[in-house]
C-alpha positions as CSV (number, residue, x, y, z in Angstrom):
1,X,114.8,73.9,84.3
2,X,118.7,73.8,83.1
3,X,119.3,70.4,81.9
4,X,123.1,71.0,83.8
5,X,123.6,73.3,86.9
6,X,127.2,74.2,85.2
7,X,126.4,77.1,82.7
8,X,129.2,77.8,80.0
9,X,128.0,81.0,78.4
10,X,124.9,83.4,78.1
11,X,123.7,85.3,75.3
12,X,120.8,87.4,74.5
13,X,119.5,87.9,70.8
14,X,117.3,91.1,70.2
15,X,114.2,89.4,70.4
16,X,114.7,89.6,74.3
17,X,115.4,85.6,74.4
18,X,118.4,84.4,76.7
19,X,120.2,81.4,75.3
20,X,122.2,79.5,78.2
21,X,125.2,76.6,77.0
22,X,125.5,74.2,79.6
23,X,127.7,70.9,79.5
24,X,124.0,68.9,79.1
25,X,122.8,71.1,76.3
26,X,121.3,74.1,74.6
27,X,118.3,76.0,76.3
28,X,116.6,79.2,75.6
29,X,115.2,81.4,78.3
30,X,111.7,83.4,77.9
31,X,111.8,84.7,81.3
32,X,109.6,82.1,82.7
33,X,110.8,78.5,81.3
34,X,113.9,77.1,79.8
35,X,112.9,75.2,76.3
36,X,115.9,72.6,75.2
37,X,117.3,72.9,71.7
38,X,118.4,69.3,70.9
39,X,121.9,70.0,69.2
40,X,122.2,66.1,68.7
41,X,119.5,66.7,66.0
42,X,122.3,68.3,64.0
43,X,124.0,66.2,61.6
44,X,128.1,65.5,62.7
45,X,127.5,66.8,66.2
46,X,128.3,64.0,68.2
47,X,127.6,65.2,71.8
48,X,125.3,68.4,73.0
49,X,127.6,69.8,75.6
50,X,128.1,73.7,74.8
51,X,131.6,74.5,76.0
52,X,131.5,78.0,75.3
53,X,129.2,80.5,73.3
54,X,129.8,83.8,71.1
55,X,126.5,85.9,69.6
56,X,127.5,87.9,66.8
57,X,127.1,90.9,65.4
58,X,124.5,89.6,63.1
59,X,122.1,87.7,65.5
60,X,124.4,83.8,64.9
61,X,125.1,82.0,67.9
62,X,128.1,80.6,68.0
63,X,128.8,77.0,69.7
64,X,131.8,75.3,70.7
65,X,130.9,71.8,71.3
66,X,133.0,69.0,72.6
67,X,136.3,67.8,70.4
68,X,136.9,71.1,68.9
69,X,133.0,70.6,66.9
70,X,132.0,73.9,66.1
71,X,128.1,75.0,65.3
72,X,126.6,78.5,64.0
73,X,122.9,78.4,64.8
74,X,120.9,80.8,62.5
75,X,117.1,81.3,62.6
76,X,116.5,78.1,60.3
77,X,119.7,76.6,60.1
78,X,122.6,74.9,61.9
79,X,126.1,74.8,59.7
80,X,128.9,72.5,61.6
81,X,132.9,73.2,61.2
82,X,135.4,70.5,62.5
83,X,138.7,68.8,61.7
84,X,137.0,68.1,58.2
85,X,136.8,72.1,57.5
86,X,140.3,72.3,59.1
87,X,139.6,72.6,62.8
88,X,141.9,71.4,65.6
89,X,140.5,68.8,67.5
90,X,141.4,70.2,71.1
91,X,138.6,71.8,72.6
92,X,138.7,76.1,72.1
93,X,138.6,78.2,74.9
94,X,137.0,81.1,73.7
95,X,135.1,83.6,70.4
96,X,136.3,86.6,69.6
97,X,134.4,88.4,66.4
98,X,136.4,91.6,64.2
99,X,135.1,94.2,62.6
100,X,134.9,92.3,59.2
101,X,132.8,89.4,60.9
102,X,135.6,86.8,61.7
103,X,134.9,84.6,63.8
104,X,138.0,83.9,66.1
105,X,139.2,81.0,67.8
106,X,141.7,80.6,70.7
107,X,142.9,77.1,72.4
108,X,144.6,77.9,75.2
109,X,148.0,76.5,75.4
110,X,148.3,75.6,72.0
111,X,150.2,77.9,69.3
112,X,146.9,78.2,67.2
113,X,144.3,80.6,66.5
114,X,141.6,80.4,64.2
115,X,139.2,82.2,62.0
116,X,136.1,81.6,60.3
117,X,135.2,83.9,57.5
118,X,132.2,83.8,55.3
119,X,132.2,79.9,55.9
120,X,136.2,78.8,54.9
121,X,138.6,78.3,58.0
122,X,141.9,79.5,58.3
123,X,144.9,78.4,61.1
124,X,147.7,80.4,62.3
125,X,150.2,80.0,64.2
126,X,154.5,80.6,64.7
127,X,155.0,81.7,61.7
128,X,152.4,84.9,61.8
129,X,153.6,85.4,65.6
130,X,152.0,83.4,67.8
131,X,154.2,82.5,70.8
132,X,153.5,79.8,73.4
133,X,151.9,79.9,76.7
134,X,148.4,80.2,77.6
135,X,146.1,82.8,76.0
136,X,142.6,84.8,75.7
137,X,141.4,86.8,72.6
138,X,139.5,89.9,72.6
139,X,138.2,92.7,70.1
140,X,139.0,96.5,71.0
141,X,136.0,98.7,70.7
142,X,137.0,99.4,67.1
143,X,137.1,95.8,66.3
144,X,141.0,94.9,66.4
145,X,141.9,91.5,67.5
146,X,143.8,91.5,70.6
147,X,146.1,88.1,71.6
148,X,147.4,87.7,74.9
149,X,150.2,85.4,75.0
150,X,153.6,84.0,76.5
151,X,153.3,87.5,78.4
152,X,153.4,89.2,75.3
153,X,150.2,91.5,74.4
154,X,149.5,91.5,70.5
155,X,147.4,93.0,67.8
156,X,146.5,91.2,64.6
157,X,147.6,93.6,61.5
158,X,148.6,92.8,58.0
159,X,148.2,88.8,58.8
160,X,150.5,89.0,61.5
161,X,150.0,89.3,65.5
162,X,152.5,92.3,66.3
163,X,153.6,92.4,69.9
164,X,152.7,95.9,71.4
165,X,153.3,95.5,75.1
166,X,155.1,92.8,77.5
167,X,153.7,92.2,81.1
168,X,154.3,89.8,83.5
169,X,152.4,86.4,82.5
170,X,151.5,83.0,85.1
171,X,149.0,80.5,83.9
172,X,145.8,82.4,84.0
173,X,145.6,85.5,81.6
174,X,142.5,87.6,80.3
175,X,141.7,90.7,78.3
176,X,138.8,92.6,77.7
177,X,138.2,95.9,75.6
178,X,138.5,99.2,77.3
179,X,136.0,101.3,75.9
180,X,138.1,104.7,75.3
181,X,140.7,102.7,73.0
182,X,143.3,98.9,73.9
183,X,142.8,96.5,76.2
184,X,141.9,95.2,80.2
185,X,144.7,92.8,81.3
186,X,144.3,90.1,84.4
187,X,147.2,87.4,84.7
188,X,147.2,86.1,88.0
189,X,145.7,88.6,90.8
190,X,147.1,91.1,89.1
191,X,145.3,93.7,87.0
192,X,146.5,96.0,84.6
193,X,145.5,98.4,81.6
194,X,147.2,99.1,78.2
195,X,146.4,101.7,75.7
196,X,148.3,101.4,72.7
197,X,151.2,104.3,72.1
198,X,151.0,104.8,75.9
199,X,152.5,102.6,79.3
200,X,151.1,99.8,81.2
201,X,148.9,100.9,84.1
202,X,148.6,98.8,87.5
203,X,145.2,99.3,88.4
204,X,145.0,96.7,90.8
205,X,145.2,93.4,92.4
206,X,143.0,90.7,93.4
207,X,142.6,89.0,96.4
208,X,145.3,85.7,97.4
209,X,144.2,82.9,95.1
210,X,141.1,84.5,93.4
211,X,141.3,84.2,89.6
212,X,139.5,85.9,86.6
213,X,137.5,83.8,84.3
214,X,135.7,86.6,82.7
215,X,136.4,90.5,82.6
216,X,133.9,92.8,81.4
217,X,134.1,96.6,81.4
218,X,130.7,98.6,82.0
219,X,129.4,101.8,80.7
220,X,131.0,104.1,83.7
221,X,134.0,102.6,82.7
222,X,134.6,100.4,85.5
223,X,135.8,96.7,85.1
């Protein structure tokens, strides 16, 4: 029932529906058939690929669609950011939402990151210390935003990304929350924790050649 066998995100809203993103469209599970949600209904949304998806804290899906098109789907209503609101056009890799209800944007190699707050956009970059290299956002579990960067781990304070940590970066980096306080680290096969005031732990190492796309940590603690 997927309209596309390669699925980009999964979310479920508190009314027990899964929502799956896949590079053919928008389709909501009800544990026994997948109903389409025709994004190419929406006004300005010129393809209905879903590249990656965010829910947030108050029930909005978030949608990033293809050349850097960005949709928050409410209950009734669909509002679109893009270039026009002041959106890069290269596609965003992934949402990361703070305690205040930013929405947070990260492109990958670019030296760009991006918020949405109560519907105006705002870019940084260089000058609030963003370095190059690849990266991944996350939110601690008291809802910091967390950059990692050029091998540099950072925390957004004061309008600024303030490098807490150093570790050793290739191509391929994630973070995730830890639940007791900072941050999950992969880059490469290796695997690493960070909490802030303290050292960087090696807590492991991945097979030859396996990647992380996604790290999640579970309610024992475990990653």
């Amino acid at each position: 029932g997927l309209p596309d066998n390669d699925v980009s995100g999964i979310a479920q809203t508190t009314d027990g529906f899964l929502w799956v993103g896949t590079k053919a469209g928008l389709v909501r599970f009800d544990g026994a058939r997948f109903d389409e949600f025709s994004l190419l209904n929406i006004e300005n949304v010129p393809s209905g690929g879903v590249r990656t998806l965010l829910l947030d804290k108050s029930g909005r899906l978030w949608l990033s669609m293809d050349r850097g098109i960005v949709v928050c789907v409410q209950s009734t209503t669909a509002k679109v950011f893009s270039s026009d609101e002041g959106l890069p056009t290269t596609q965003l890799q992934v949402f990361a939402e703070d305690a205040d209800g930013g929405i947070w944007m990260s492109y990958g190699g670019r030296r760009t990151i991006a918020c949405i707050k109560d519907g105006h956009v705002t870019l940084l970059g260089e000058n609030e210390g963003i370095p190059s290299g690849q990266s991944w956002i996350a939110t601690d579990s008291k809802g910091q935003l967390w950059l990692a960067k050029g091998g540099h781990l950072s925390v957004f304070r004061k309008g600024k990304f303030e490098s807490l940590q150093e570790f050793p970066q290739v191509d391929s980096v994630r973070i995730a929350a830890a639940s007791k306080g900072g941050m999950w680290i992969s880059s490469g096969t290796k695997i690493w924790k960070y909490e802030e005031g303290g050292q960087l732990q090696t807590m492991g190492e991945l097979p030859p050649g396996v990647l992380a796309t996604t790290l999640k940590e579970d309610h024992t603690g475990a990653l």
